[in-house]
ROGU-99960 format. One line per 10 residues: number of its first residue (from 1); their letters; for each residue x, z, y of N, C-alpha, C. Coordinates in pm, whole numbers. Each point is the difference from the previous one (the first is absolute). Layout:
# ROGU-99960
NUM = a = X/Z/Y/X/Z/Y/X/Z/Y; ... $
//
This chain:
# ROGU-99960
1 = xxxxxxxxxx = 648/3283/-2188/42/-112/-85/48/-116/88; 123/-78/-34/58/-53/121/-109/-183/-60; -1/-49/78/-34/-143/-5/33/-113/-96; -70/-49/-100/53/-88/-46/-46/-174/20; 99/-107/54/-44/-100/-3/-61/-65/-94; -80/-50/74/-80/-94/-141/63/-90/-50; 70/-83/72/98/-95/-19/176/62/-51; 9/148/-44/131/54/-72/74/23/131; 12/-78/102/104/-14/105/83/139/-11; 100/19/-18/16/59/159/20/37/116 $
11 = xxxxxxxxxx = -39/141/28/-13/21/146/41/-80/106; 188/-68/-40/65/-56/139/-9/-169/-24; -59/-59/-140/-13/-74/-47/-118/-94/112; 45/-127/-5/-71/-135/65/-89/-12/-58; -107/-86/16/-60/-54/-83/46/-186/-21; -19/-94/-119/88/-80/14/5/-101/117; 19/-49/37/39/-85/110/40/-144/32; -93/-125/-26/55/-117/21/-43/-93/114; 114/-112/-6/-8/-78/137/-25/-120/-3; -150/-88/-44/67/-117/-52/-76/-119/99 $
21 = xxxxxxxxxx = 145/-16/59/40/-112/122/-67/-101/-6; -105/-86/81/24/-149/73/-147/27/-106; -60/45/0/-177/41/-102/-98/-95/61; 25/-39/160/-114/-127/56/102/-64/82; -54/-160/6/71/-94/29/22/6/168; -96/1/67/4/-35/146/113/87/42; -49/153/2/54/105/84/179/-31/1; 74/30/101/81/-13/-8/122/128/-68; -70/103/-33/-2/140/-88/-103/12/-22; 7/9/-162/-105/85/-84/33/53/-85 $
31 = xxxxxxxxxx = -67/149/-50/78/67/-108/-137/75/-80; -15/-18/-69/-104/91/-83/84/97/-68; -24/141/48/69/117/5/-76/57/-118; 13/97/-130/-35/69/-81/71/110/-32; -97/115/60/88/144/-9/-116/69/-113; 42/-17/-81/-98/60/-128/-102/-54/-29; -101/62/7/-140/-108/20/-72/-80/120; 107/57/108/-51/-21/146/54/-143/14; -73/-115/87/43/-96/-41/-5/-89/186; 102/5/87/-56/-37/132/59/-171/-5 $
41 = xxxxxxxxxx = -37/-88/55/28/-168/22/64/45/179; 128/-49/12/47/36/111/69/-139/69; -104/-55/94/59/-162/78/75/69/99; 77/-129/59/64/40/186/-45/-181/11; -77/-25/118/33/-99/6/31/-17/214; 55/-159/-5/86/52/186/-117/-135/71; 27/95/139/-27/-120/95/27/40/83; 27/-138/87/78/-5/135/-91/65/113; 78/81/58/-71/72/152/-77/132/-60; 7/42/129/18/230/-36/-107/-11/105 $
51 = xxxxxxxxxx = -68/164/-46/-111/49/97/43/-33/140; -119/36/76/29/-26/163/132/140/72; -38/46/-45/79/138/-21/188/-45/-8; 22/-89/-93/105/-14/-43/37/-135/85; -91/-112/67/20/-137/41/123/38/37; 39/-141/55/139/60/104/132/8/-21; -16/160/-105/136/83/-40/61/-59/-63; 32/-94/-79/51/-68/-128/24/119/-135; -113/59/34/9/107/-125/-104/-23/-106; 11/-3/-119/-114/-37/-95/-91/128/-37 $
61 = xxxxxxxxxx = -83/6/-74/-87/54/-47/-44/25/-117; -53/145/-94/-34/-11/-153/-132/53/-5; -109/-31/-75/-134/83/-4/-38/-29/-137; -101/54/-5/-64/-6/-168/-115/62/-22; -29/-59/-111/-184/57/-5/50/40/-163; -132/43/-45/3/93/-87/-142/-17/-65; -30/-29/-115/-115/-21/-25/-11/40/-190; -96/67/-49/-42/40/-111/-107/-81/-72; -1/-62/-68/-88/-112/-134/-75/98/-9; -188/-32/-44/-87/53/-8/73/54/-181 $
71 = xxxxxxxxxx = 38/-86/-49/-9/29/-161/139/75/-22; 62/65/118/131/49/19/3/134/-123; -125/85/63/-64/110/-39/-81/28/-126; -23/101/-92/-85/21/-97/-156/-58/60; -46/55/69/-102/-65/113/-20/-57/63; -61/-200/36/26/-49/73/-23/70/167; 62/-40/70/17/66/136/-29/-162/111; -82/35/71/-53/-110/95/103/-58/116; 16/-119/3/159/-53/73/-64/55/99; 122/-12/105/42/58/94/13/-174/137 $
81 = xxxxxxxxxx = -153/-6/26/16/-160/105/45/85/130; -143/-10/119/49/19/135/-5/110/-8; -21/94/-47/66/128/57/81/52/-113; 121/68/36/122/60/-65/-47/156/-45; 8/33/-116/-7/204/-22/150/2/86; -29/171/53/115/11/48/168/11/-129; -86/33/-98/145/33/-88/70/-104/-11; -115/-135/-16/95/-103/-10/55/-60/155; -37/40/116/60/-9/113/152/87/-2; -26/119/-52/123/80/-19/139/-50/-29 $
91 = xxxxxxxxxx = -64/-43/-132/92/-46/-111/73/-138/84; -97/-81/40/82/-155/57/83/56/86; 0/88/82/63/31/121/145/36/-59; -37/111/-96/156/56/-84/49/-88/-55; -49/-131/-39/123/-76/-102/42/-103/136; -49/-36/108/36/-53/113/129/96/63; -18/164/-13/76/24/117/154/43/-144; -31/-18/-133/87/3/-71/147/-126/-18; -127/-80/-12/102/-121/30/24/-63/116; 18/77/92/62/-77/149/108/95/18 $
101 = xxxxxxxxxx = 36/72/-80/129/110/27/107/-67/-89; -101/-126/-61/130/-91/-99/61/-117/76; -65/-15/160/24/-147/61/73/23/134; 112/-107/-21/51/34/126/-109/-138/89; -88/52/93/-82/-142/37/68/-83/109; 83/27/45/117/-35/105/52/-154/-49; 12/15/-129/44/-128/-77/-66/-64/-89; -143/100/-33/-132/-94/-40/-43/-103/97; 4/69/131/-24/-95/128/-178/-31/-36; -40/-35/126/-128/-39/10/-60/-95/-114 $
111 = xxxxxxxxxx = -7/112/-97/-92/-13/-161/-99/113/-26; -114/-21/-55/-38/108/-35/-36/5/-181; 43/108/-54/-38/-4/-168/-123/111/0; -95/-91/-94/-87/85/-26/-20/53/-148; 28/143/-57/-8/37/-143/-132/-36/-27; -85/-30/-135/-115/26/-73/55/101/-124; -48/82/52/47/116/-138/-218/9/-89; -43/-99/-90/-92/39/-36/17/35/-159; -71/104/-31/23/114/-117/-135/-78/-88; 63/-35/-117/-56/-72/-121/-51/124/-75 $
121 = xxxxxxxxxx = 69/135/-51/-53/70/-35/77/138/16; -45/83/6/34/147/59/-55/157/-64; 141/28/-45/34/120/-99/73/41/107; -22/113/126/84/23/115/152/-74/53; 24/46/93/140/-32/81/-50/-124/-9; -89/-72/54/-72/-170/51/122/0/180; 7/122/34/83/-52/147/112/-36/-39; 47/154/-71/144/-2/-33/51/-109/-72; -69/-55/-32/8/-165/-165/28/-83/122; -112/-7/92/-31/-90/126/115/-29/42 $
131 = xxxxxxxxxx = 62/117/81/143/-25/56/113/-4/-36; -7/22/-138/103/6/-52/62/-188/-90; -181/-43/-31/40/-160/-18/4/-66/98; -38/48/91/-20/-83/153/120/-31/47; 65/131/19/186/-43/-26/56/-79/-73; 4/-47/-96/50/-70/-76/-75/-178/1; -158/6/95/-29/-132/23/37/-63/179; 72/117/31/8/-22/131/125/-84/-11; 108/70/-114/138/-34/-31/-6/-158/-18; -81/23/-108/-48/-162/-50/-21/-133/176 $
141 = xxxxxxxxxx = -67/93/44/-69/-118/98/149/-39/96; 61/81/70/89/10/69/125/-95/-76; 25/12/-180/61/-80/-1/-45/-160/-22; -77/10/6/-85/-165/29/18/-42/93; -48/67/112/78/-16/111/126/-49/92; 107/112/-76/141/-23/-12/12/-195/-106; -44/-27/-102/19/-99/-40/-4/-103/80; -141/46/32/-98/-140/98/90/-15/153; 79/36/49/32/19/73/-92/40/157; -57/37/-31/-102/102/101/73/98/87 $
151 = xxxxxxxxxx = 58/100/-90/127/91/26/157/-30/-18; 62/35/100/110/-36/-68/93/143/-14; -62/77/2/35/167/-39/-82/55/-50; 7/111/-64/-105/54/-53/-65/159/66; -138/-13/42/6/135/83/-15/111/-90; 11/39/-125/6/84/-104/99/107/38; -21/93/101/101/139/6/-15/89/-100; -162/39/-81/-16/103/-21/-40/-23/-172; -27/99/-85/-103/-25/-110/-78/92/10; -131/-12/-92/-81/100/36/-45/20/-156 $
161 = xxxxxxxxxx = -63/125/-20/-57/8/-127/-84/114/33; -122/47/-81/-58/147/-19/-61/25/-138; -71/150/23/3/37/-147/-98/130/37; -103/22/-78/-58/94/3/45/176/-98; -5/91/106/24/164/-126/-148/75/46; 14/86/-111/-95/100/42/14/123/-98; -61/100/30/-42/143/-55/-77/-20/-123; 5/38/-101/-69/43/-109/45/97/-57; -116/125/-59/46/95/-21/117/88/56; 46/-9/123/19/66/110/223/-99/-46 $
171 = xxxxxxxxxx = 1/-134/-50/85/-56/-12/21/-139/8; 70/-2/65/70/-159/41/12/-84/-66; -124/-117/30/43/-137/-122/-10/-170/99; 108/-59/-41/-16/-115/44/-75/-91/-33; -27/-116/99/-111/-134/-49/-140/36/-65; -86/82/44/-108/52/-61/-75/-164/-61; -73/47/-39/-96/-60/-87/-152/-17/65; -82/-42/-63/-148/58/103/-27/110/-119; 20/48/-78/-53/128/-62/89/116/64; 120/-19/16/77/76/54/-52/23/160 $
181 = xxxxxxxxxx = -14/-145/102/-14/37/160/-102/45/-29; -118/26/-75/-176/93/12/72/88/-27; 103/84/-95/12/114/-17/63/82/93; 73/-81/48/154/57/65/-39/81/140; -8/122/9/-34/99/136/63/-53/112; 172/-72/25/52/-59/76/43/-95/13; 0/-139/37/4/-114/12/100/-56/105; 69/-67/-48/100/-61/125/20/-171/-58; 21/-51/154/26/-119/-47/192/-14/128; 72/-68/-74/108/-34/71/74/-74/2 $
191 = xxxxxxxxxx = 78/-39/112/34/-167/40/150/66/41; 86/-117/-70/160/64/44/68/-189/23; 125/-2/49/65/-84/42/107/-27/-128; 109/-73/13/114/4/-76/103/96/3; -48/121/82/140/124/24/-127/87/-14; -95/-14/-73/-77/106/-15/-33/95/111; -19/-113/164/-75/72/67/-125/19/6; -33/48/37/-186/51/31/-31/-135/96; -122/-87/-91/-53/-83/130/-145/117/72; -77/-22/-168/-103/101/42/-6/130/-144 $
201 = xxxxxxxxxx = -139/81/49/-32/102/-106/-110/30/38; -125/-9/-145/-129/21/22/-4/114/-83; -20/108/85/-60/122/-124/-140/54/15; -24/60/-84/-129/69/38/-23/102/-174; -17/114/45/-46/72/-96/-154/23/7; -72/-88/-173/-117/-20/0/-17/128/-18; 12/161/-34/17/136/-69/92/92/83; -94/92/62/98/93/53/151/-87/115; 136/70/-24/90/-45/55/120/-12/-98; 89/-27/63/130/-77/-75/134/97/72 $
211 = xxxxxxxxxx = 91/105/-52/129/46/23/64/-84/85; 137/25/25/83/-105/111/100/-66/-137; -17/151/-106/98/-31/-125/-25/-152/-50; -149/1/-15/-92/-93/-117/28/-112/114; -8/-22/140/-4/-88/48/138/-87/-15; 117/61/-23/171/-40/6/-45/-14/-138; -38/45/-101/1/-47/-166/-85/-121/37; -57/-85/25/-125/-91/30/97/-119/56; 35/36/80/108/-100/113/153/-30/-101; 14/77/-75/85/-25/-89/-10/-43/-147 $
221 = xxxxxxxxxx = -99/-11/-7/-69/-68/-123/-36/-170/29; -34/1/150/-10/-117/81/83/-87/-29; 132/63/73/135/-67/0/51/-49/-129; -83/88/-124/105/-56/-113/-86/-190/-32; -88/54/42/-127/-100/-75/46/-117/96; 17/43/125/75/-127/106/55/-73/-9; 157/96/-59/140/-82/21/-36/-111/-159; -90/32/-96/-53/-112/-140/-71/-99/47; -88/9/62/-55/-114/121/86/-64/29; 84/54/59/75/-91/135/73/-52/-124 $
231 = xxxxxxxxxx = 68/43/-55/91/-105/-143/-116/-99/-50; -76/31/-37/-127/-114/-49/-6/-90/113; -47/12/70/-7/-86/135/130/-118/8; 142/84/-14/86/-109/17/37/-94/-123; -32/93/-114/27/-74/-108/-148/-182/-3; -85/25/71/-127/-59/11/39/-109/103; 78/15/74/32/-73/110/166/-116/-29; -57/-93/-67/143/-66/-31/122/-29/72; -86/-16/160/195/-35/93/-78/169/121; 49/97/-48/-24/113/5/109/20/127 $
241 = xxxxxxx = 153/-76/-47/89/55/73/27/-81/92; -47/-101/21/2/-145/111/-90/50/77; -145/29/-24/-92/42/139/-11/137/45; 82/101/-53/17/148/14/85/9/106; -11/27/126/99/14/79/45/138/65; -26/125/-81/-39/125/53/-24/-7/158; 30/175/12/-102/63/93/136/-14/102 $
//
């Protein structure tokens, strides 16, 4: 019996998707991202001077933390002070090394932006939500920037977006759900650019293994769910075509 969503979807179907801009005052990007029920608050905010690593170079810098609300969950879940779980070490690292494939830092120059991607509440894809509004508050910050005269170019080469697929009932469905990611034997999470390159790809089959077939149906279910992102994203981003400077 093939799978039926709880939510009707289907299979290649999003779940809905909004972006709604400038949500807290300070940050210089903020976006409270809502991909169904999943709900992430996504800041960038800047400051002057880069790791020791970077002194020097006149090259800037992007990092980000990642953090989950106790009341995120059906169950409250105990914050996360001095010590980090690794998943959520994981996760900060991937939406860091996602969005620095969007910066040319050459012309950020000795700045560093730091994302807060923290998840208000979470019905799966909390990364994929993560990086995918994070993009769109990074856009935000950069053109503040560009206003303020901080920048007088914009280092925006790239866009970024992701999207979770997986296996159910031995078939390919996009943007799982959390009833769907407990069910789903194979799990992927994936990160693409504006030409629909590969930044990254997290798979793992929770069940047995996964064909090479099912893996190209998965990656292509990706892409469709992508290239709707990436249109959301620009439609979300008002001077879209002023700080876009491709690759």
């Amino acid at each position: 019996m093939a799978w039926q969503r709880p939510d009707g979807r289907q299979p290649y179907q999003l779940r809905p998707i909004n972006f709604d801009s400038g949500f807290t005052r300070y940050a210089p990007g903020s976006v409270l991202t809502k991909c169904g029920d999943t709900q992430v608050l996504c800041t960038v905010s800047v400051t002057e001077g880069v790791p020791k690593f970077l002194a020097g170079s006149g090259k800037g810098w992007l990092t980000a933390e990642y953090r989950m609300l106790p009341s995120a969950t059906q169950q409250r879940q105990e914050r996360e002070l001095m010590k980090l779980s690794g998943r959520t070490q994981e996760i900060q690292r991937l939406i860091g090394r996602s969005l620095r494939a969007a910066l040319d830092f050459e012309v950020l120059g000795e700045r560093t932006l730091t994302v807060d991607a923290d998840v208000l509440q979470a019905d799966a894809g909390t990364r994929t939500t993560a990086i995918t509004g994070s993009f769109v508050a990074l856009a935000n910050a950069i053109s503040r920037l560009l206003h303020q005269g901080v920048l007088t170019r914009s280092p925006l080469c790239g866009q970024i977006a992701a999207v979770s697929v997986g296996l159910l009932e031995g078939e390919g469905f996009l943007d799982l759900n959390y009833i769907e990611d407990v069910a789903a034997t194979v799990d992927f999470n994936v990160v693409m650019n504006q030409d629909l390159g590969i930044i990254e790809v997290q798979g793992t089959a929770e069940e047995g293994s996964y064909t090479r077939n099912q893996l190209n149906q998965l990656l292509d279910l990706a892409e469709t769910g992508i290239q709707e992102l990436l249109i959301a994203q620009q439609e979300a981003i008002t001077d879209w075509n002023a700080i876009f400077v491709g690759g």
